[in-house]
KOLKOLMAR-686747 format. One record per residue (C-alpha): residue number from 1; residue in three letters; y, x negated, z. Coordinates in nm, 4 decimals. Layout:
pos, code, py, px, pz
NUM, ala, Y, X, Z
...
//
This chain:
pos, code, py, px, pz
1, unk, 10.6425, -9.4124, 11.4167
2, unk, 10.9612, -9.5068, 11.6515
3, unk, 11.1422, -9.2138, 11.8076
4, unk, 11.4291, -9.2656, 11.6703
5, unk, 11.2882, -9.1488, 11.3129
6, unk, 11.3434, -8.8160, 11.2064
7, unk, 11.2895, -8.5617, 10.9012
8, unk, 11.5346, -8.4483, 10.6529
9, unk, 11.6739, -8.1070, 10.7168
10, unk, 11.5879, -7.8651, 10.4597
11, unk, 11.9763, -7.8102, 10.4611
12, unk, 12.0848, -8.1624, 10.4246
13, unk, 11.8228, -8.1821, 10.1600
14, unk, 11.9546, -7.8842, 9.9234
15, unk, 12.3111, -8.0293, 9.9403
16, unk, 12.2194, -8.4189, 9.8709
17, unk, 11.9925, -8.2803, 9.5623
18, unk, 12.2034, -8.0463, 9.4373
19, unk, 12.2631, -8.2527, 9.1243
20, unk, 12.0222, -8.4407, 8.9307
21, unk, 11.9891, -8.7974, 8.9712
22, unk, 11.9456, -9.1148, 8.8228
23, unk, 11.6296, -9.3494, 8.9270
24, unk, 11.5019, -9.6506, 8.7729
25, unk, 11.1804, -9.7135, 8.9393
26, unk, 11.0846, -10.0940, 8.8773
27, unk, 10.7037, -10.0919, 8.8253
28, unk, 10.5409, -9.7258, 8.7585
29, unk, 10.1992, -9.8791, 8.8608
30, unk, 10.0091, -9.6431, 9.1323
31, unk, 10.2904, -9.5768, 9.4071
32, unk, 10.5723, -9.6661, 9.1796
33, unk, 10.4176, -9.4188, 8.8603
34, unk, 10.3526, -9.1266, 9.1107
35, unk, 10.7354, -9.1747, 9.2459
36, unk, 10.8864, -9.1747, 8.8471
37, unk, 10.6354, -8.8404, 8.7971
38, unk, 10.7469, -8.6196, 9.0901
39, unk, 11.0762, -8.7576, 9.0474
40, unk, 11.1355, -8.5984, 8.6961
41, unk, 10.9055, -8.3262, 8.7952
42, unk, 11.1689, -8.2367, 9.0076
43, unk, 11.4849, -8.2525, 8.7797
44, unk, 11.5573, -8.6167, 8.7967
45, unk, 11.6172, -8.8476, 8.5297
46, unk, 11.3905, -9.1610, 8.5631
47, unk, 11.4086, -9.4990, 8.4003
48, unk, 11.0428, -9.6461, 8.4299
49, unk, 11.0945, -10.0439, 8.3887
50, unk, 10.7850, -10.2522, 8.2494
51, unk, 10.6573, -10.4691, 8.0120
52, unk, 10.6525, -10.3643, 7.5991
53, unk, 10.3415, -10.2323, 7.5977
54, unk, 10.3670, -10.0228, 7.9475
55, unk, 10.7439, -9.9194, 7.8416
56, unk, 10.5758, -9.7827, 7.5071
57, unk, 10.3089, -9.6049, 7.6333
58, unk, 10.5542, -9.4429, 7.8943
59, unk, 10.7786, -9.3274, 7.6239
60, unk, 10.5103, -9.1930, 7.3820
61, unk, 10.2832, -8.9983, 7.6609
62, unk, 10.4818, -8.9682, 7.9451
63, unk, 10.2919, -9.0675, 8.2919
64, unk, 10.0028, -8.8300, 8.3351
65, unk, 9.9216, -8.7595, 8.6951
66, unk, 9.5509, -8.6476, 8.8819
67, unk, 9.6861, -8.5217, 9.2131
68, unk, 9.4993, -8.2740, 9.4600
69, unk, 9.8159, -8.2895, 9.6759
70, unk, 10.0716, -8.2024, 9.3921
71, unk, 9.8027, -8.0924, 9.0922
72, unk, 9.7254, -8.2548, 8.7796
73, unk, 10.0555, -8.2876, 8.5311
74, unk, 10.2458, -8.4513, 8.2900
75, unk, 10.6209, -8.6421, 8.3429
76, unk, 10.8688, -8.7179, 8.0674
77, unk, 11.0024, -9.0249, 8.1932
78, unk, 11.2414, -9.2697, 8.0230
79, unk, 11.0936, -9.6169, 7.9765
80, unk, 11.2176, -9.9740, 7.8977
81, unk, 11.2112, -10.3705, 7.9536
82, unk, 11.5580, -10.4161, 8.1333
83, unk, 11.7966, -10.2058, 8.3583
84, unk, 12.0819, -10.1280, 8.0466
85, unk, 12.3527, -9.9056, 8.2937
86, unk, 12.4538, -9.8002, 8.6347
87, unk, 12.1786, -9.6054, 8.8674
88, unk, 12.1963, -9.3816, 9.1588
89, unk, 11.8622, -9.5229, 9.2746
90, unk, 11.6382, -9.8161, 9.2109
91, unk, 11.2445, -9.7706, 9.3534
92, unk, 11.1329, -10.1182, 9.3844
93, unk, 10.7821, -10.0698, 9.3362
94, unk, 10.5875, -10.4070, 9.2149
95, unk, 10.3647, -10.5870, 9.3798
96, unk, 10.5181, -10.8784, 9.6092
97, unk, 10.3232, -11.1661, 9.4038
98, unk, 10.5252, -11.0453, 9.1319
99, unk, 10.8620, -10.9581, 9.2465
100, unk, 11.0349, -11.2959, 9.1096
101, unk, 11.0179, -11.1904, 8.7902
102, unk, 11.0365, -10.8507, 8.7980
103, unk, 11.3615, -10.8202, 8.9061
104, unk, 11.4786, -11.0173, 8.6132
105, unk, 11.4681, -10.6714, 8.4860
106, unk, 11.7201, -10.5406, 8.7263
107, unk, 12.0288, -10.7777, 8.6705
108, unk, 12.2910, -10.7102, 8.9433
109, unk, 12.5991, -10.6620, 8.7396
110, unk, 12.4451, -10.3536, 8.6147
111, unk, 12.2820, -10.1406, 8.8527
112, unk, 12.6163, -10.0526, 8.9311
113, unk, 12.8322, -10.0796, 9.2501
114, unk, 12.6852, -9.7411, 9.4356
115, unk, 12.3469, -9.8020, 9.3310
116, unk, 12.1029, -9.8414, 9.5476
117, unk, 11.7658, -10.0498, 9.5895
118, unk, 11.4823, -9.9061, 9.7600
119, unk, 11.1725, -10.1288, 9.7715
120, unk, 10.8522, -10.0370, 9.8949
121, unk, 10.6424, -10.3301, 9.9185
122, unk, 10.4049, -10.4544, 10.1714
123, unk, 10.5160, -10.7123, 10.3808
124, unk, 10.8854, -10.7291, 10.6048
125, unk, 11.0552, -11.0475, 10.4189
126, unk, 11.1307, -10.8911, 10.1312
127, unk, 11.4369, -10.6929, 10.2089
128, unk, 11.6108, -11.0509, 10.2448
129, unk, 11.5139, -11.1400, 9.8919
130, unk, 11.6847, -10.7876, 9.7377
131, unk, 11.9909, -10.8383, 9.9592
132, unk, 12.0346, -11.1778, 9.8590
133, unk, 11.9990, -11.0694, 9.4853
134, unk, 12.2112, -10.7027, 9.4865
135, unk, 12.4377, -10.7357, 9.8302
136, unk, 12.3783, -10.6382, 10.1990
137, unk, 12.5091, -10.3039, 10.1739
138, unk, 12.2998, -10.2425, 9.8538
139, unk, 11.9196, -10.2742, 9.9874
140, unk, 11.7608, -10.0261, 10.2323
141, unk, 11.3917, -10.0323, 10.3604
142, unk, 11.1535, -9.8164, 10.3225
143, unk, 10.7352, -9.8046, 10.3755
144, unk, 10.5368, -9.5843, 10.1751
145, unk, 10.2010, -9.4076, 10.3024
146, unk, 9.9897, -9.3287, 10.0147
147, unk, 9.6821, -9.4160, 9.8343
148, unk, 9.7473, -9.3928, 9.4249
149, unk, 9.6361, -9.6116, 9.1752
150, unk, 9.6923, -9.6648, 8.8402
151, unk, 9.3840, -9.6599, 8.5981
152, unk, 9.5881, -9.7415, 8.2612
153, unk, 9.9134, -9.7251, 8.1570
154, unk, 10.0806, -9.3885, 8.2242
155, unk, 9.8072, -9.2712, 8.4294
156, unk, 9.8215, -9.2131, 8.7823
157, unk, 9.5301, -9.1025, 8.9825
158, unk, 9.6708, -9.0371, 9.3744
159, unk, 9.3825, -8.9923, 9.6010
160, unk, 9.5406, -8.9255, 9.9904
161, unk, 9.6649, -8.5776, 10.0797
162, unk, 9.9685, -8.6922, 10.1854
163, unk, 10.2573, -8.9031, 10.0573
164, unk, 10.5338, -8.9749, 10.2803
165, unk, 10.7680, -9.2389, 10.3053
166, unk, 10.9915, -9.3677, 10.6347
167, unk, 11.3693, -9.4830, 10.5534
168, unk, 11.5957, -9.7645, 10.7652
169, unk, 11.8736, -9.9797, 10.6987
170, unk, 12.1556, -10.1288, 10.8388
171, unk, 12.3963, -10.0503, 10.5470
172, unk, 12.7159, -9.8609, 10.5855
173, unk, 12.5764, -9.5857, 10.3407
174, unk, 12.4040, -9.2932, 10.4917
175, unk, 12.0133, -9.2397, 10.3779
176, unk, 12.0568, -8.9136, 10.3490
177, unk, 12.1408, -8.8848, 10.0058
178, unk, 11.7930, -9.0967, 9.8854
179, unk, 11.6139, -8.8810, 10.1018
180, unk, 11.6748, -8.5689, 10.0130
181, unk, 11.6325, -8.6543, 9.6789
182, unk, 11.2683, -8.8035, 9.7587
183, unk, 11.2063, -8.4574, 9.9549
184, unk, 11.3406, -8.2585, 9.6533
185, unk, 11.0242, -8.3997, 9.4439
186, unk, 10.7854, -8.3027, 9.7367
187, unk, 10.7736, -8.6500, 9.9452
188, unk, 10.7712, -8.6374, 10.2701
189, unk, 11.1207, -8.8793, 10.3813
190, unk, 11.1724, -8.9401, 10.7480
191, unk, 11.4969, -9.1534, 10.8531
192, unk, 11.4621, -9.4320, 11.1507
193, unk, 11.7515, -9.6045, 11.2810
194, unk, 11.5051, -9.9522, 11.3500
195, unk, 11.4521, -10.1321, 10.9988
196, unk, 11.2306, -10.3914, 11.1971
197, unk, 11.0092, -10.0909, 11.3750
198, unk, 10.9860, -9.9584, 11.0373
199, unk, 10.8617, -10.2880, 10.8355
200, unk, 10.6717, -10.3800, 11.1357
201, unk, 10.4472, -10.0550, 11.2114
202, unk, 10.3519, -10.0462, 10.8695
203, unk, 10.2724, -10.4425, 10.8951
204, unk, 10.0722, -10.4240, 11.2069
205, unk, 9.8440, -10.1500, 11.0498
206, unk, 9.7892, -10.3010, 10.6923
207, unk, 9.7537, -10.6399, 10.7855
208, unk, 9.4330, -10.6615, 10.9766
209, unk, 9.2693, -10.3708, 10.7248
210, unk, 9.3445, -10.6003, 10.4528
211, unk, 9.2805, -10.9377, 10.6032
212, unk, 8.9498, -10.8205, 10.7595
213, unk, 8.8291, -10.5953, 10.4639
214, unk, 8.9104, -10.8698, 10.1984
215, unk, 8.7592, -11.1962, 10.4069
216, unk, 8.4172, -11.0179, 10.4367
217, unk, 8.4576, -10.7591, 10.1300
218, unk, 8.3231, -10.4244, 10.3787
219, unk, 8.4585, -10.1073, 10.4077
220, unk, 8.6615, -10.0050, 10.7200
221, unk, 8.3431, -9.8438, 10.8491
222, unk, 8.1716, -10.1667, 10.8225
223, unk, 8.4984, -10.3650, 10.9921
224, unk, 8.5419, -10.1030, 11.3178
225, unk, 8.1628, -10.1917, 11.4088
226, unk, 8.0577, -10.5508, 11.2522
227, unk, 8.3531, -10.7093, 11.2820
228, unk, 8.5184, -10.5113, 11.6146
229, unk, 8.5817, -10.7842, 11.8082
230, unk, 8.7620, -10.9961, 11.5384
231, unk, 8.9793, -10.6229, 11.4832
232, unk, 9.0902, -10.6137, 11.8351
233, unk, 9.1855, -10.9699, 11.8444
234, unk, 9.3818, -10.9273, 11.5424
235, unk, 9.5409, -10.6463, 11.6242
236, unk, 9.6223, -10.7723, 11.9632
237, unk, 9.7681, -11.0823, 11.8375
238, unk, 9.9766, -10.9165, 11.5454
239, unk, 10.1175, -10.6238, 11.8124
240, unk, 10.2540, -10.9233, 11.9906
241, unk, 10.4395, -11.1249, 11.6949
242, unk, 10.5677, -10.7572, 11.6307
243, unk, 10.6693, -10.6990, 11.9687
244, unk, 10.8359, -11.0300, 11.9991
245, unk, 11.0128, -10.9204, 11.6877
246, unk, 11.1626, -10.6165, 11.8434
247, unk, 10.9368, -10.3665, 11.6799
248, unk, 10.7849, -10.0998, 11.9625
249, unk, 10.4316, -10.1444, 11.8372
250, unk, 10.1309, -9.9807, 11.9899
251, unk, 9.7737, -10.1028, 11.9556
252, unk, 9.5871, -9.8177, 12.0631
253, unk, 9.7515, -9.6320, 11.7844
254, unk, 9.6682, -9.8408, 11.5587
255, unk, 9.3143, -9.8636, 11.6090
256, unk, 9.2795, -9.4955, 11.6966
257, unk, 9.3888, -9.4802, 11.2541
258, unk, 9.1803, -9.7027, 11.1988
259, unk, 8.8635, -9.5517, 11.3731
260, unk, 8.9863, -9.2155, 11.2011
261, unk, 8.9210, -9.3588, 10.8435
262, unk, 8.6815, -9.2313, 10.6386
263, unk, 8.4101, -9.4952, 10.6858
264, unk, 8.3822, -9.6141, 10.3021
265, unk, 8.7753, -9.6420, 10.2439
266, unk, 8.8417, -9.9772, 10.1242
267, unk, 9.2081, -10.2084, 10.1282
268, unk, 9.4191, -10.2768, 9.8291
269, unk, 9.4116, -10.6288, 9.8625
270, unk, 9.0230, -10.6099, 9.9092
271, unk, 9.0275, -10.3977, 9.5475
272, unk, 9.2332, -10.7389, 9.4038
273, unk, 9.0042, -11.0046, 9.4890
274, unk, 8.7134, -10.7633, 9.3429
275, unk, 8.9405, -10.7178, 9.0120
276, unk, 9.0344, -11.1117, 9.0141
277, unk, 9.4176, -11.0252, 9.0572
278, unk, 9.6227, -11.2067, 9.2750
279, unk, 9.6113, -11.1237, 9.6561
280, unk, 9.9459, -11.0208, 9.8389
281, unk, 9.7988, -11.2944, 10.0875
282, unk, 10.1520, -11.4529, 10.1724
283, unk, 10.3191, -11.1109, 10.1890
284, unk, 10.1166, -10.9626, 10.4783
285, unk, 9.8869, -11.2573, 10.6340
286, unk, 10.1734, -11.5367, 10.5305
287, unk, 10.4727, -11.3270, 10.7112
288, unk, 10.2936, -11.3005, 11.0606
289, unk, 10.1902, -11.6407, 11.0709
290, unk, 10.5643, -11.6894, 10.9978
291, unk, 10.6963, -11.4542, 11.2642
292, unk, 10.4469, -11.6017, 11.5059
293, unk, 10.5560, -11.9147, 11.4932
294, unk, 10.9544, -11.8499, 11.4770
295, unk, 10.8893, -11.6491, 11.8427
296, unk, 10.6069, -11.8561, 12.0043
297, unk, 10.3102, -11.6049, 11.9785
298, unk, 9.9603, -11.7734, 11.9497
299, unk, 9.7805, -11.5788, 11.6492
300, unk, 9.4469, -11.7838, 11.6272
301, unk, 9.2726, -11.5011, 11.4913
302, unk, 9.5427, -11.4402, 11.1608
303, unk, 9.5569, -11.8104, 11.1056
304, unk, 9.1661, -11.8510, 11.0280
305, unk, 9.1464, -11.5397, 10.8311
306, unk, 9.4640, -11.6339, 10.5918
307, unk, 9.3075, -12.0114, 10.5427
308, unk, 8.9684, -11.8534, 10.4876
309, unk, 9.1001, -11.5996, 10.2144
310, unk, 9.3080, -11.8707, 10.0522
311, unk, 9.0197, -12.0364, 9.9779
312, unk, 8.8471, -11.6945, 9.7628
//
């Protein structure tokens, strides 16, 4: 993580989430669903927005959540199809192949003019869709780190010991505020003044885990020693686009994380293709191909993999 990121003060935290607020969270699936929970958990009222049969399930059971980080409980949480009044927050939490028309359910004339929209989707292109949609000022970035899935409706099963989440933005508004209210429901919320070493650290590390993992369908175990040579190329090809980019990215890090894995961890994307769903293929492999070729960075290595996995 850049330097320039830093925690939230337990100070600035207690003022900023004094009062309760109010969060519509656009797609309770795993991360999204674990957000809405702690988020009411915590005092909050939460708008869960999702199809009729998700919306009724949330509204008749609440999400239930299987947590050894924050225990096992149960949320209230509002539910419905459609943003129907002004926000303080919006937790953009979908998956990228279906962000089109998800945010049908988020029209901008009523989130309100001090709402904000926090997505946390793989990928760095995304932020340009939301500010196109809801404003410049309106859209701030964010990465999550966490590994929670959803295994029905309403039911959240979060797996990692750890859930934190890094903030950026060049908007006017201060972060703070979002922040502290993430802290105040017990996730870890660091502030970083580079948007681009934000979207970019978390690109650098997900896309050759994903890539690699889904092309051959292995575990990270099986990746760091089958396939090592193809992971160093990658990742030395992908720190460069990032570089180029602006983002401060470093390589050793990022395979020092990935030799740290458990052996038989496996990549979301990889979990897709085995479930038939669509892959976020565009999203993570599509943007660096992209962001190669707008600064001049060879990235033999990403292009194979992304025509080989558009062929699964």
């Amino acid at each position: 993580m850049p330097s320039t990121a830093h925690d939230v003060t337990e100070a600035t935290s207690a003022e900023d989430a004094s009062r309760p607020w109010t969060v519509a969270v656009l797609g309770p699936g795993g991360v999204g669903g674990l957000l809405a929970a702690l988020l009411s958990r915590a005092g909050h009222r939460v708008i869960c927005l999702a199809g009729d049969a998700t919306a009724q399930a949330l509204r008749e059971g609440g999400i239930r959540v299987r947590s050894g980080q924050f225990g096992d409980f149960t949320a209230e949480v509002e539910a419905d199809t459609e943003l129907r009044e002004p926000v303080d927050l919006c937790v953009v939490a979908v998956k990228h192949t279906g962000l089109d028309a998800a945010l049908d359910r988020v029209p901008p004339a009523v989130l309100g003019t001090d709402g904000l929209v926090l997505p946390l989707l793989n990928g760095i292109e995304h932020p340009g869709t939301l500010r196109r949609r809801y404003g410049d000022d309106r859209v701030a970035a964010g990465v999550i780190r966490v590994e929670s899935t959803r295994v029905a409706p309403g039911v959240i099963e979060h797996g990692s010991p750890f859930t934190e989440i890094d903030l950026a933005g060049t908007i006017a508004r201060p972060l703070t505020g979002p922040a502290a209210v993430l802290e105040s429901a017990g996730v870890r919320t660091r502030l970083a003044g580079s948007e681009t070493a934000v979207l970019w650290a978390k690109l650098a590390f997900l896309a050759p885990f994903a890539l690699l993992t889904t092309r051959y369908d292995v575990t990270i175990g099986t990746v760091r020693t089958g396939h090592r040579e193809e992971l160093l190329a990658l990742v030395g090809e992908i720190t460069a686009v990032g570089r180029a980019a602006g983002a401060p990215l470093d390589p050793d890090r990022t395979l020092a994380m990935y030799d740290a894995f458990p052996a038989g961890m496996k990549s979301s994307m990889q979990r897709d293709a085995a479930a038939g769903r669509a892959l976020e293929l565009d999203a993570i492999g599509g943007a660096v191909l992209r962001a190669a070729k707008r600064h001049g960075v060879p990235a033999p290595t990403a292009a194979r993999l992304v025509s080989e996995l558009a062929l699964l």
